[in-house]
C-alpha positions as CSV (number, residue, x, y, z in Angstrom):
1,X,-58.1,49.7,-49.9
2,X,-60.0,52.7,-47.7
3,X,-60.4,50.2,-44.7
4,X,-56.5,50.0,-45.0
5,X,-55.9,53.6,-45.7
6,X,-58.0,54.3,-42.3
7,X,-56.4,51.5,-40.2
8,X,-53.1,53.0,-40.9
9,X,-54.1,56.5,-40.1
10,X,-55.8,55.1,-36.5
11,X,-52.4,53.7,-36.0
12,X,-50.1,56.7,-37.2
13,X,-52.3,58.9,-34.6
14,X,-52.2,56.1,-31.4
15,X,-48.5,56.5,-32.3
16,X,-48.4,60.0,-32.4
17,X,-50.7,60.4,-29.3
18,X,-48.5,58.2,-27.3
19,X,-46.2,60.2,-25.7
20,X,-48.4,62.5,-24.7
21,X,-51.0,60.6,-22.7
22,X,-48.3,58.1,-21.2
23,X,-47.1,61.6,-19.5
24,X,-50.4,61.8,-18.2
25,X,-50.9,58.2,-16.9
26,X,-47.6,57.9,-14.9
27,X,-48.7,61.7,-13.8
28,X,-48.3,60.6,-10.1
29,X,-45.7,58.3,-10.7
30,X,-43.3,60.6,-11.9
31,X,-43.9,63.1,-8.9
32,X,-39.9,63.6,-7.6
33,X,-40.9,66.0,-4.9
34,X,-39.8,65.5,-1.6
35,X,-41.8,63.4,0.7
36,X,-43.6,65.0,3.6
37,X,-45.7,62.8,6.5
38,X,-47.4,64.6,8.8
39,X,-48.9,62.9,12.1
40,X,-51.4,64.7,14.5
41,X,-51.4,63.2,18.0
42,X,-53.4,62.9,21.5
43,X,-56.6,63.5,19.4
44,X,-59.9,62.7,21.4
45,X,-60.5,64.9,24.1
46,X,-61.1,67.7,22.3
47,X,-63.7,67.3,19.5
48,X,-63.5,71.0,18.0
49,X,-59.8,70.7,18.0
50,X,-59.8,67.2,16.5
51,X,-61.8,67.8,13.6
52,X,-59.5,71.4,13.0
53,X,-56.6,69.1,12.6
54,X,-58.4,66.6,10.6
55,X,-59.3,69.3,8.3
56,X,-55.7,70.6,7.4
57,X,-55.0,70.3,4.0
58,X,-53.3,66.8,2.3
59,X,-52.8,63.4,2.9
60,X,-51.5,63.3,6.7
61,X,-52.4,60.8,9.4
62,X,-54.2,61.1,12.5
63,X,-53.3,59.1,15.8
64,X,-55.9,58.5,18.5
65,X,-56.1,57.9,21.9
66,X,-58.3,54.7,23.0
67,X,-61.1,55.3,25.2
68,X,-61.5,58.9,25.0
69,X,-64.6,61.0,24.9
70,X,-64.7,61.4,20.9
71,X,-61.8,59.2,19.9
72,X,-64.6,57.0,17.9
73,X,-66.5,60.0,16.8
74,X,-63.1,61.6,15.4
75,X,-62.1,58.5,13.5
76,X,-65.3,57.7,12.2
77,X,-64.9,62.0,10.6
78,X,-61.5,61.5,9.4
79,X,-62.4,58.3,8.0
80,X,-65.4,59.8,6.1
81,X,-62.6,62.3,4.9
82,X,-60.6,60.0,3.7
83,X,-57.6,60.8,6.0
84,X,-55.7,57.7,7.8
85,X,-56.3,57.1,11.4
86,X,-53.9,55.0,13.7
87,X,-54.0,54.1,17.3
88,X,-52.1,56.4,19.6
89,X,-50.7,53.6,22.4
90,X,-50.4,54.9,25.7
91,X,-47.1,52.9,27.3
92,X,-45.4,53.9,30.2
93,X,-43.6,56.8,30.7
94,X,-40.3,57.4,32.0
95,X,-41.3,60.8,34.0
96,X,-43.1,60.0,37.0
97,X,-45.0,63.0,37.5
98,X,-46.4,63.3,33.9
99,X,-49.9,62.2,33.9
100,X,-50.8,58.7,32.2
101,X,-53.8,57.3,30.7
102,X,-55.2,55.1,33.2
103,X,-55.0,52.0,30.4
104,X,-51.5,52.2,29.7
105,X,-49.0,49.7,28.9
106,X,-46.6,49.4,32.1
107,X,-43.8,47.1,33.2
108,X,-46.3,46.4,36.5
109,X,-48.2,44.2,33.6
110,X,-47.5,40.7,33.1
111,X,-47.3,39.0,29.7
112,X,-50.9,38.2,29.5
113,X,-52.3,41.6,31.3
114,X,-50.7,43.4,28.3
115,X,-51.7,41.3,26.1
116,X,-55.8,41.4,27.2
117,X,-55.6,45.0,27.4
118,X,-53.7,45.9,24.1
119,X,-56.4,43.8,22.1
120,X,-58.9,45.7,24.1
121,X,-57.7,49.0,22.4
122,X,-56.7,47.9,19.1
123,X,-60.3,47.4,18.8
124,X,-61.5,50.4,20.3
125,X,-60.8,52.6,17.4
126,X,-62.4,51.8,14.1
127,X,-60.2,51.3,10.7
128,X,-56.7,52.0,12.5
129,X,-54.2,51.1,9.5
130,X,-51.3,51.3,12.1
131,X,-50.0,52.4,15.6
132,X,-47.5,54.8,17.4
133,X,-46.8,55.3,21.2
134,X,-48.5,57.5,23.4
135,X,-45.6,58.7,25.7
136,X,-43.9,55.4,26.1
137,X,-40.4,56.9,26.9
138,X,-39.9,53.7,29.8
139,X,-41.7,51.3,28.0
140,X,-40.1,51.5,24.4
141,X,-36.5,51.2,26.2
142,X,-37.4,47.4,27.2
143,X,-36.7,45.0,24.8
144,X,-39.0,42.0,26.4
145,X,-41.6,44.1,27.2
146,X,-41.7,45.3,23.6
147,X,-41.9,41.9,22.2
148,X,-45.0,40.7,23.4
149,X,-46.5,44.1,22.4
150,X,-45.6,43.8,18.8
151,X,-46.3,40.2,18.3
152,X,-49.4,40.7,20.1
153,X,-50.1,43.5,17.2
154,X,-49.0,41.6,14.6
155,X,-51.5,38.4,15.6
156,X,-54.2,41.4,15.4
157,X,-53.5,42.2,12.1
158,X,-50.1,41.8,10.5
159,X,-50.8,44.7,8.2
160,X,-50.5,47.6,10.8
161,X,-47.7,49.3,10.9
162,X,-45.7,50.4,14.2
163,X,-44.5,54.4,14.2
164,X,-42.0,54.7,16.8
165,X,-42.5,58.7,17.9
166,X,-39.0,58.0,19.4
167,X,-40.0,59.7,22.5
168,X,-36.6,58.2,23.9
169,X,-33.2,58.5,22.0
170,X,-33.2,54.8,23.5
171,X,-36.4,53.0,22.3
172,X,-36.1,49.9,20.8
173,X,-39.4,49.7,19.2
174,X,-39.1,50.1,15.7
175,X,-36.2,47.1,15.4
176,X,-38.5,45.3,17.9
177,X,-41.7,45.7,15.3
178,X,-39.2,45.0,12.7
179,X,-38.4,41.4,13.8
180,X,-42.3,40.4,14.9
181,X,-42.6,41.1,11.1
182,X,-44.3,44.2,11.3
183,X,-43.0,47.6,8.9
184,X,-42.0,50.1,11.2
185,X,-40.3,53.7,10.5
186,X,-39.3,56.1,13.3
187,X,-40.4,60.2,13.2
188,X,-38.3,62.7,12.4
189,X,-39.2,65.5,13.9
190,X,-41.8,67.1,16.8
191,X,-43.3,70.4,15.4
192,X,-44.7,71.6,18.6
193,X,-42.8,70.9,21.8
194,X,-43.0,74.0,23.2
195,X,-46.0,74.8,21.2
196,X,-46.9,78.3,23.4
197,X,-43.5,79.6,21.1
198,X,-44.8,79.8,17.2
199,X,-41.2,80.2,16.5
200,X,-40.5,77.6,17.9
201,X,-43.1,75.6,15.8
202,X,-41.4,77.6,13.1
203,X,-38.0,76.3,13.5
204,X,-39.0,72.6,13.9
205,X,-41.4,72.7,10.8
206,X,-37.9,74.1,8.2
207,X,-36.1,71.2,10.2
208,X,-38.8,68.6,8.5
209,X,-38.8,70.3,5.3
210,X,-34.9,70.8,4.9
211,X,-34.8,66.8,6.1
212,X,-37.1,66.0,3.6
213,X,-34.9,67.6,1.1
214,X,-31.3,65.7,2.3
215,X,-33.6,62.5,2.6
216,X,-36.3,62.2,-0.2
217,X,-39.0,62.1,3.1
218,X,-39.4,63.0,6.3
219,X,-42.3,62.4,9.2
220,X,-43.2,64.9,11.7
221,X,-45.4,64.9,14.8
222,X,-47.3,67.8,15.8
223,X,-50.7,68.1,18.2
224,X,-53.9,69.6,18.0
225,X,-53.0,73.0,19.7
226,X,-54.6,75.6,18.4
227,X,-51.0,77.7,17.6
228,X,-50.0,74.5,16.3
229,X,-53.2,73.9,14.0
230,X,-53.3,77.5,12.9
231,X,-49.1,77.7,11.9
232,X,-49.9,74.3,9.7
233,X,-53.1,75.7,8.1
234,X,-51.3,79.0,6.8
235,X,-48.1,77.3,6.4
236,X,-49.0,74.0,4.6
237,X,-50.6,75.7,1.5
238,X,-47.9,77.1,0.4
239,X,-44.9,74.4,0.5
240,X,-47.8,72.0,-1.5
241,X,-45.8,72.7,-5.3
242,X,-42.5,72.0,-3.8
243,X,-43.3,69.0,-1.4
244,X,-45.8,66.1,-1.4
245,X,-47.9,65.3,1.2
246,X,-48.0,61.1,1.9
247,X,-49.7,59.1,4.8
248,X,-47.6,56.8,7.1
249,X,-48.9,53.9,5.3
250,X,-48.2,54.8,1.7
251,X,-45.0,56.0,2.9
252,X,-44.0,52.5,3.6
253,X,-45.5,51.1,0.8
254,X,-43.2,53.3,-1.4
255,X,-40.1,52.3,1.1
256,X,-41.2,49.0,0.6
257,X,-41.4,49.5,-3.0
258,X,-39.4,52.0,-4.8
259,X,-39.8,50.9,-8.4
260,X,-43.7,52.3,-8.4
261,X,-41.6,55.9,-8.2
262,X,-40.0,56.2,-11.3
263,X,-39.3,59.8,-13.4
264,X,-41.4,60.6,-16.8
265,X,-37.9,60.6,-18.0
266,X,-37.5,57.0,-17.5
267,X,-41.2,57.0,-19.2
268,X,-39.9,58.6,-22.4
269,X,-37.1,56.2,-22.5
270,X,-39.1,53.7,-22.7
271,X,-41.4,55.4,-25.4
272,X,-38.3,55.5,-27.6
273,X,-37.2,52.2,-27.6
274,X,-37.6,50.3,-30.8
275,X,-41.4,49.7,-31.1
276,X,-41.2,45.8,-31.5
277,X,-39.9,45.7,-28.2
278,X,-42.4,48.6,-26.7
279,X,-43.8,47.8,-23.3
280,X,-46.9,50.1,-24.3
281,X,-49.9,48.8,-26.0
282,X,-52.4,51.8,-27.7
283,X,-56.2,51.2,-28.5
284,X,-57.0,54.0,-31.4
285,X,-60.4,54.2,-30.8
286,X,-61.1,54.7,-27.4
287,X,-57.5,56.9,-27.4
288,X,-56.2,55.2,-23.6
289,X,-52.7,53.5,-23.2
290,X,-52.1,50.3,-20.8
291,X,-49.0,50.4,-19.6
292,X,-47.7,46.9,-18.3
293,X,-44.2,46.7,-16.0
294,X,-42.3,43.8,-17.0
Protein backbone atom coordinates (compact mmCIF):
# COMPACT_ATOMS: atom_id res chain seq x y z
CA UNK A 1 0.00 0.00 0.00
CA UNK A 2 3.07 2.78 0.73
CA UNK A 3 4.83 1.49 -2.56
CA UNK A 4 1.52 2.47 -4.24
CA UNK A 5 0.95 5.61 -2.26
CA UNK A 6 4.60 6.72 -3.49
CA UNK A 7 4.21 5.57 -7.14
CA UNK A 8 1.31 7.75 -7.46
CA UNK A 9 2.92 10.75 -5.90
CA UNK A 10 6.15 10.17 -8.43
CA UNK A 11 3.56 10.27 -11.10
CA UNK A 12 1.25 13.24 -9.83
CA UNK A 13 4.67 15.31 -9.69
CA UNK A 14 6.22 14.06 -13.41
CA UNK A 15 2.70 15.37 -14.37
CA UNK A 16 2.87 18.38 -12.69
CA UNK A 17 6.54 19.04 -13.64
CA UNK A 18 5.70 18.57 -17.29
CA UNK A 19 4.93 21.62 -18.57
CA UNK A 20 7.42 23.30 -17.16
CA UNK A 21 10.58 21.42 -18.35
CA UNK A 22 8.92 20.68 -21.92
CA UNK A 23 9.28 24.73 -22.11
CA UNK A 24 12.69 24.23 -21.44
CA UNK A 25 13.55 21.41 -23.83
CA UNK A 26 11.96 22.90 -27.06
CA UNK A 27 13.80 26.34 -25.54
CA UNK A 28 15.54 26.73 -29.04
CA UNK A 29 12.77 25.39 -30.88
CA UNK A 30 10.33 27.77 -30.01
CA UNK A 31 12.73 30.85 -30.75
CA UNK A 32 10.32 33.09 -33.30
CA UNK A 33 12.84 35.83 -33.74
CA UNK A 34 13.75 36.86 -36.94
CA UNK A 35 16.55 35.19 -38.75
CA UNK A 36 19.78 37.02 -39.28
CA UNK A 37 22.93 35.33 -41.54
CA UNK A 38 25.85 37.16 -41.61
CA UNK A 39 28.75 36.41 -44.20
CA UNK A 40 32.36 37.98 -43.95
CA UNK A 41 34.24 37.81 -47.29
CA UNK A 42 37.79 38.11 -49.04
CA UNK A 43 39.27 36.83 -45.74
CA UNK A 44 43.01 35.74 -46.12
CA UNK A 45 45.24 38.42 -46.83
CA UNK A 46 44.96 40.10 -43.84
CA UNK A 47 45.47 37.86 -40.66
CA UNK A 48 44.81 40.55 -37.91
CA UNK A 49 41.77 41.62 -39.77
CA UNK A 50 40.50 37.97 -40.35
CA UNK A 51 40.67 36.83 -36.96
CA UNK A 52 38.71 40.51 -35.81
CA UNK A 53 35.88 39.31 -38.00
CA UNK A 54 36.06 35.91 -36.85
CA UNK A 55 35.69 37.13 -33.38
CA UNK A 56 32.30 39.14 -33.83
CA UNK A 57 29.82 37.87 -31.75
CA UNK A 58 27.15 34.84 -33.03
CA UNK A 59 26.76 32.30 -35.26
CA UNK A 60 27.91 33.96 -38.72
CA UNK A 61 29.93 32.44 -41.57
CA UNK A 62 33.14 33.13 -42.88
CA UNK A 63 34.13 32.83 -46.70
CA UNK A 64 37.76 32.43 -47.80
CA UNK A 65 39.79 33.02 -50.49
CA UNK A 66 41.90 29.81 -51.84
CA UNK A 67 45.51 30.21 -51.88
CA UNK A 68 46.11 33.18 -49.81
CA UNK A 69 48.73 33.92 -47.34
CA UNK A 70 46.57 32.83 -44.08
CA UNK A 71 43.39 31.52 -45.72
CA UNK A 72 44.36 27.97 -44.00
CA UNK A 73 45.65 29.52 -40.90
CA UNK A 74 42.12 31.63 -40.64
CA UNK A 75 39.96 28.56 -41.17
CA UNK A 76 41.80 26.35 -39.12
CA UNK A 77 41.00 29.66 -36.06
CA UNK A 78 37.49 29.97 -36.98
CA UNK A 79 37.08 26.39 -37.06
CA UNK A 80 38.57 26.01 -33.53
CA UNK A 81 35.86 28.75 -32.74
CA UNK A 82 33.33 26.96 -33.92
CA UNK A 83 32.23 29.47 -36.53
CA UNK A 84 31.48 27.98 -40.32
CA UNK A 85 33.95 28.58 -42.95
CA UNK A 86 33.08 28.34 -46.78
CA UNK A 87 35.18 28.74 -49.92
CA UNK A 88 35.13 32.23 -51.36
CA UNK A 89 35.28 31.23 -55.46
CA UNK A 90 37.00 33.62 -57.39
CA UNK A 91 35.04 33.52 -61.18
CA UNK A 92 35.39 35.99 -63.56
CA UNK A 93 34.44 39.31 -63.44
CA UNK A 94 32.55 41.39 -65.69
CA UNK A 95 34.81 44.71 -65.07
CA UNK A 96 37.95 44.52 -66.80
CA UNK A 97 39.99 46.63 -64.86
CA UNK A 98 39.10 45.20 -61.41
CA UNK A 99 41.88 43.05 -60.29
CA UNK A 100 41.32 39.13 -60.26
CA UNK A 101 42.81 36.33 -58.41
CA UNK A 102 45.21 34.84 -60.67
CA UNK A 103 43.24 31.17 -60.20
CA UNK A 104 39.94 32.24 -61.19
CA UNK A 105 37.25 30.63 -62.94
CA UNK A 106 37.06 32.37 -66.58
CA UNK A 107 35.23 31.68 -69.83
CA UNK A 108 39.04 31.41 -71.48
CA UNK A 109 38.73 27.79 -69.42
CA UNK A 110 37.63 24.76 -71.02
CA UNK A 111 35.42 22.10 -69.46
CA UNK A 112 38.15 20.17 -67.98
CA UNK A 113 40.54 23.34 -67.04
CA UNK A 114 37.70 24.36 -64.71
CA UNK A 115 37.09 21.38 -63.61
CA UNK A 116 41.08 20.55 -62.49
CA UNK A 117 41.36 23.80 -61.01
CA UNK A 118 38.05 24.11 -58.98
CA UNK A 119 38.95 20.61 -57.26
CA UNK A 120 42.28 22.10 -56.66
CA UNK A 121 40.57 24.90 -54.37
CA UNK A 122 37.80 23.09 -52.91
CA UNK A 123 40.52 21.32 -51.27
CA UNK A 124 42.65 24.06 -50.42
CA UNK A 125 40.69 25.20 -47.52
CA UNK A 126 40.03 22.78 -44.72
CA UNK A 127 36.29 21.95 -43.41
CA UNK A 128 34.45 24.31 -46.07
CA UNK A 129 30.60 23.36 -45.43
CA UNK A 130 29.72 25.33 -48.58
CA UNK A 131 30.77 28.00 -51.26
CA UNK A 132 29.91 31.57 -52.60
CA UNK A 133 31.58 33.56 -55.61
CA UNK A 134 34.33 35.75 -55.34
CA UNK A 135 33.47 38.53 -57.89
CA UNK A 136 31.98 36.40 -60.49
CA UNK A 137 29.68 39.10 -62.06
CA UNK A 138 30.69 37.55 -65.96
CA UNK A 139 30.86 34.23 -64.90
CA UNK A 140 27.53 33.65 -62.92
CA UNK A 141 25.63 35.19 -66.03
CA UNK A 142 26.59 31.91 -68.22
CA UNK A 143 24.43 29.22 -67.92
CA UNK A 144 26.96 26.40 -69.46
CA UNK A 145 29.70 27.66 -67.80
CA UNK A 146 27.89 27.39 -64.53
CA UNK A 147 26.94 23.86 -65.04
CA UNK A 148 30.07 22.21 -64.98
CA UNK A 149 31.01 24.29 -61.92
CA UNK A 150 28.21 23.05 -59.81
CA UNK A 151 28.16 19.56 -60.82
CA UNK A 152 31.83 19.57 -60.51
CA UNK A 153 30.96 20.71 -56.66
CA UNK A 154 28.41 18.54 -56.12
CA UNK A 155 30.78 15.31 -57.24
CA UNK A 156 33.13 16.86 -54.39
CA UNK A 157 30.78 16.68 -51.93
CA UNK A 158 27.06 16.91 -52.53
CA UNK A 159 26.53 18.39 -49.07
CA UNK A 160 28.05 21.98 -49.76
CA UNK A 161 25.94 24.47 -50.37
CA UNK A 162 26.32 27.23 -53.21
CA UNK A 163 25.67 31.14 -51.82
CA UNK A 164 25.04 33.17 -54.81
CA UNK A 165 26.41 36.83 -53.50
CA UNK A 166 24.37 37.90 -56.55
CA UNK A 167 27.12 40.15 -57.65
CA UNK A 168 24.97 40.48 -60.93
CA UNK A 169 21.14 41.20 -60.94
CA UNK A 170 21.68 38.55 -63.83
CA UNK A 171 23.45 35.48 -62.36
CA UNK A 172 22.10 32.28 -62.82
CA UNK A 173 23.87 30.54 -60.22
CA UNK A 174 21.70 29.73 -57.56
CA UNK A 175 18.89 27.90 -60.05
CA UNK A 176 22.08 26.47 -61.75
CA UNK A 177 23.19 24.83 -58.17
CA UNK A 178 19.59 24.13 -57.74
CA UNK A 179 19.25 21.61 -60.57
CA UNK A 180 22.98 19.87 -60.10
CA UNK A 181 21.12 19.02 -56.81
CA UNK A 182 22.89 21.25 -54.63
CA UNK A 183 20.84 23.84 -51.82
CA UNK A 184 21.52 27.17 -52.84
CA UNK A 185 20.02 30.59 -51.39
CA UNK A 186 21.04 34.06 -52.78
CA UNK A 187 22.16 37.19 -50.22
CA UNK A 188 20.25 39.88 -49.44
CA UNK A 189 22.03 42.51 -48.83
CA UNK A 190 26.02 44.07 -49.01
CA UNK A 191 26.68 45.97 -45.67
CA UNK A 192 29.78 47.69 -46.85
CA UNK A 193 29.97 48.80 -50.41
CA UNK A 194 31.24 51.95 -49.88
CA UNK A 195 32.64 50.93 -46.61
CA UNK A 196 34.90 54.47 -46.15
CA UNK A 197 30.84 55.96 -45.39
CA UNK A 198 29.76 54.32 -41.86
CA UNK A 199 26.44 55.61 -42.75
CA UNK A 200 26.46 54.05 -45.46
CA UNK A 201 27.27 50.69 -43.59
CA UNK A 202 24.49 52.07 -41.38
CA UNK A 203 21.77 52.22 -43.90
CA UNK A 204 22.47 48.77 -45.50
CA UNK A 205 22.72 46.92 -42.01
CA UNK A 206 18.51 48.49 -41.04
CA UNK A 207 17.88 47.22 -44.76
CA UNK A 208 18.89 43.50 -43.44
CA UNK A 209 17.30 43.83 -40.33
CA UNK A 210 13.95 45.44 -41.59
CA UNK A 211 14.16 42.41 -44.46
CA UNK A 212 14.57 39.98 -41.85
CA UNK A 213 11.42 41.32 -40.24
CA UNK A 214 9.06 41.27 -43.67
CA UNK A 215 10.77 37.78 -44.41
CA UNK A 216 11.44 35.70 -41.21
CA UNK A 217 15.47 35.81 -42.46
CA UNK A 218 17.69 37.57 -44.24
CA UNK A 219 21.66 37.13 -45.34
CA UNK A 220 24.07 39.90 -45.57
CA UNK A 221 27.65 40.26 -46.85
CA UNK A 222 29.95 42.48 -45.31
CA UNK A 223 34.17 42.43 -45.35
CA UNK A 224 36.79 42.57 -43.06
CA UNK A 225 37.29 46.53 -43.12
CA UNK A 226 38.11 47.73 -40.19
CA UNK A 227 34.86 50.48 -40.25
CA UNK A 228 33.11 47.64 -41.25
CA UNK A 229 34.33 45.22 -38.30
CA UNK A 230 34.10 47.98 -35.78
CA UNK A 231 30.15 49.14 -36.91
CA UNK A 232 29.21 45.13 -36.55
CA UNK A 233 31.07 44.78 -33.16
CA UNK A 234 29.08 47.81 -31.41
CA UNK A 235 26.12 47.16 -33.39
CA UNK A 236 25.57 43.41 -33.22
CA UNK A 237 25.26 43.26 -29.35
CA UNK A 238 22.54 44.99 -29.19
CA UNK A 239 19.95 43.73 -31.91
CA UNK A 240 20.91 39.89 -30.21
CA UNK A 241 17.21 39.86 -28.01
CA UNK A 242 15.33 40.84 -30.97
CA UNK A 243 17.03 38.84 -33.85
CA UNK A 244 18.85 35.44 -34.01
CA UNK A 245 21.97 35.02 -35.42
CA UNK A 246 22.12 31.45 -37.84
CA UNK A 247 24.98 30.18 -40.16
CA UNK A 248 24.30 29.72 -43.95
CA UNK A 249 24.12 26.12 -43.37
CA UNK A 250 21.59 25.86 -40.61
CA UNK A 251 19.76 28.36 -42.44
CA UNK A 252 19.01 25.88 -45.08
CA UNK A 253 18.56 23.20 -42.98
CA UNK A 254 15.61 25.17 -41.39
CA UNK A 255 14.36 26.20 -45.12
CA UNK A 256 14.72 22.79 -45.83
CA UNK A 257 12.92 21.82 -42.85
CA UNK A 258 10.45 24.07 -41.27
CA UNK A 259 8.69 21.71 -38.90
CA UNK A 260 11.94 21.64 -36.35
CA UNK A 261 10.69 25.59 -35.77
CA UNK A 262 7.61 25.22 -34.06
CA UNK A 263 6.18 27.92 -31.08
CA UNK A 264 6.01 26.69 -27.24
CA UNK A 265 2.47 27.47 -27.99
CA UNK A 266 2.09 24.61 -30.25
CA UNK A 267 4.18 22.75 -27.23
CA UNK A 268 1.49 23.48 -24.72
CA UNK A 269 -1.11 22.31 -27.08
CA UNK A 270 0.20 19.40 -27.22
CA UNK A 271 0.66 19.14 -23.36
CA UNK A 272 -3.08 19.46 -23.04
CA UNK A 273 -4.20 17.00 -25.16
CA UNK A 274 -5.92 14.08 -23.53
CA UNK A 275 -3.03 12.19 -21.78
CA UNK A 276 -3.75 8.66 -23.45
CA UNK A 277 -2.95 10.23 -26.56
CA UNK A 278 0.14 12.42 -25.13
CA UNK A 279 3.24 12.47 -27.36
CA UNK A 280 5.39 13.05 -24.05
CA UNK A 281 6.73 10.36 -22.10
CA UNK A 282 8.12 11.55 -18.14
CA UNK A 283 10.67 9.41 -16.11
CA UNK A 284 9.95 10.65 -12.23
CA UNK A 285 13.13 9.81 -11.00
CA UNK A 286 15.62 11.24 -13.03
CA UNK A 287 12.91 14.35 -13.62
CA UNK A 288 13.84 14.67 -17.79
CA UNK A 289 11.03 14.47 -20.56
CA UNK A 290 11.61 12.76 -24.13
CA UNK A 291 9.82 14.26 -26.50
CA UNK A 292 9.21 12.08 -29.74
CA UNK A 293 7.57 13.96 -33.17
CA UNK A 294 5.19 11.72 -34.69
Amino acid sequence: MKKAKLRAIARVRSVLFLPFLCLISVANASDQRPILSLVIDDLGYSLQRGQAAIELEGDHTYAIIPNTTYGKKLANFANEMDKEVILHLPLQSSRLLVAREPNALNESMNEDQLEETLQTMLTAIPNIKGINNHMGSRLTEIDYFMRPIMDSIRSYNPELYFLDSLTTPNSVARQVAQNSGLNSISRDVFLDNDYNNVESIRLQFQIWLRRAESHGSAIAIGHPHQATVDFLNENLPEISKKFTFMSVSRLIDLINHPEDRYSWWEELTLLNRDQSTSRFSATASSETVEITQP
